[in-house]
N, C-alpha and C positions, 0 to 999 in steps of 0.2 A: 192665561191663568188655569191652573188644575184644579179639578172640582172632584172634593173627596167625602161623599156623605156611607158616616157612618152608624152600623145600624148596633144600637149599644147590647141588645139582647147577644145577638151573636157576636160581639167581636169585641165584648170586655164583659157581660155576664158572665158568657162561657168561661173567661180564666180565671180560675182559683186563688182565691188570695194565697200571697208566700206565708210563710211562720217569718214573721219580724219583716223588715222594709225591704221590698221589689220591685224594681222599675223593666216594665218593658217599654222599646220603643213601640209603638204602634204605626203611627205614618210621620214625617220630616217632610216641610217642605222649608223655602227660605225665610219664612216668617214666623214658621211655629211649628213647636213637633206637639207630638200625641202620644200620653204614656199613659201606663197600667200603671200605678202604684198600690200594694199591698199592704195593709198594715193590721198588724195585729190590735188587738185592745191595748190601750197605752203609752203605741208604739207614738212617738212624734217626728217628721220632719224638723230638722233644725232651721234655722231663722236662714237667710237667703234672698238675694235680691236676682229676681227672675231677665233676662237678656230679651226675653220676646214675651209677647202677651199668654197670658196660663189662663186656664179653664180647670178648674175643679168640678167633678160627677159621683159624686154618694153610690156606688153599686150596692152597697151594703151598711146596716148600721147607723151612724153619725158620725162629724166629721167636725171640726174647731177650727176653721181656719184665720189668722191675724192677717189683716193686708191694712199697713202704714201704722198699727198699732191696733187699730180694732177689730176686736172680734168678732167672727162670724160663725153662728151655729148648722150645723148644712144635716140632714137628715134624709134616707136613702131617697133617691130620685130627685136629689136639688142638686141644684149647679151654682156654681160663684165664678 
């Protein structure tokens, strides 16, 4: 197994959110990738049913996220 710890200051503080929605990849292994997502005020993810298990991380802001219908409020430095 690959052991990938990462350190969130450097290597998702540092990137800049996009104007409107941004995905980078960040690491892909066979169970699960790790993305930047950017979004503006407003901006929403559409509805989506995820293939591997997701992690959400607040760099900035707040964050709404629904998983099976329920809402989850997430506020900078929370994770769902």
């Amino acid at each position: 197994m690959t052991v990938k710890i990462f350190d969130v200051t450097d290597e998702i503080k540092g990137m800049q959110p996009a104007v409107g929605t941004n995905s980078d990849l960040l690491y892909q292994a066979d169970e699960f990738k790790v993305r930047r997502i950017g979004l503006s005020p407003q901006d929403e993810i559409p509805p989506c049913k995820m293939a591997s298990n997701v992690v959400f991380y607040v760099v900035a802001g707040s964050a709404e996220v629904s998983v099976d219908g329920v809402r989850n409020s997430l506020c900078e430095g929370s994770a769902l």
